[in-house]
C-alpha angles and dihedrals in degrees: 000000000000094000086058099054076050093053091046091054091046093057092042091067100034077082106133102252135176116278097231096203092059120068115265136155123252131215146067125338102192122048131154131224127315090004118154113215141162127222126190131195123231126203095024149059145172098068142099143250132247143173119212095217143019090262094097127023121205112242100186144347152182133186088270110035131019124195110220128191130201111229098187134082090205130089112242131119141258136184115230113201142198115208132189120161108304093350118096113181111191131193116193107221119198113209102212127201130255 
């Protein structure tokens, strides 16, 4: 019994989680329409921000956060990137629905 309660907890942590020492983007991966959210990139600095479709606008940014808005009331999805030179950071972003 015991190596099972052993094998729970060790599932438990094989979860995929964020390398904190290479840069990735925080912040929410589910909204819903018409959220408002801000994202910031970690481990790197000096690029710009892009979205890969018209479901969600960005309303400001800076080399270091960007405020996105989703500008549908559908559910759907969108990438949002950070790029600098010849490094692209992505984030996947699930619209949900209400």
């Amino acid at each position: 019994e015991e190596a099972i309660e052993e094998e729970k907890e060790q599932a438990e942590t094989d979860l995929p989680s964020v390398n904190p020492t290479l840069p990735h983007i925080t912040g929410d991966t589910e909204v819903y329409p018409y959220d408002i959210k801000v994202y910031t990139i970690n481990g790197i600095t000096g690029g710009s921000w892009s979205l890969d479709n018209k479901k969600a606008k960005i309303v400001s940014q800076t080399e270091e956060s960007v405020t996105v808005e989703v500008i549908t009331g559908r559910s759907g999805e969108f990438e949002l990137k950070y790029i600098k030179e010849n490094d692209e950071i992505a984030l996947n972003i699930t619209i949900k629905s209400l």
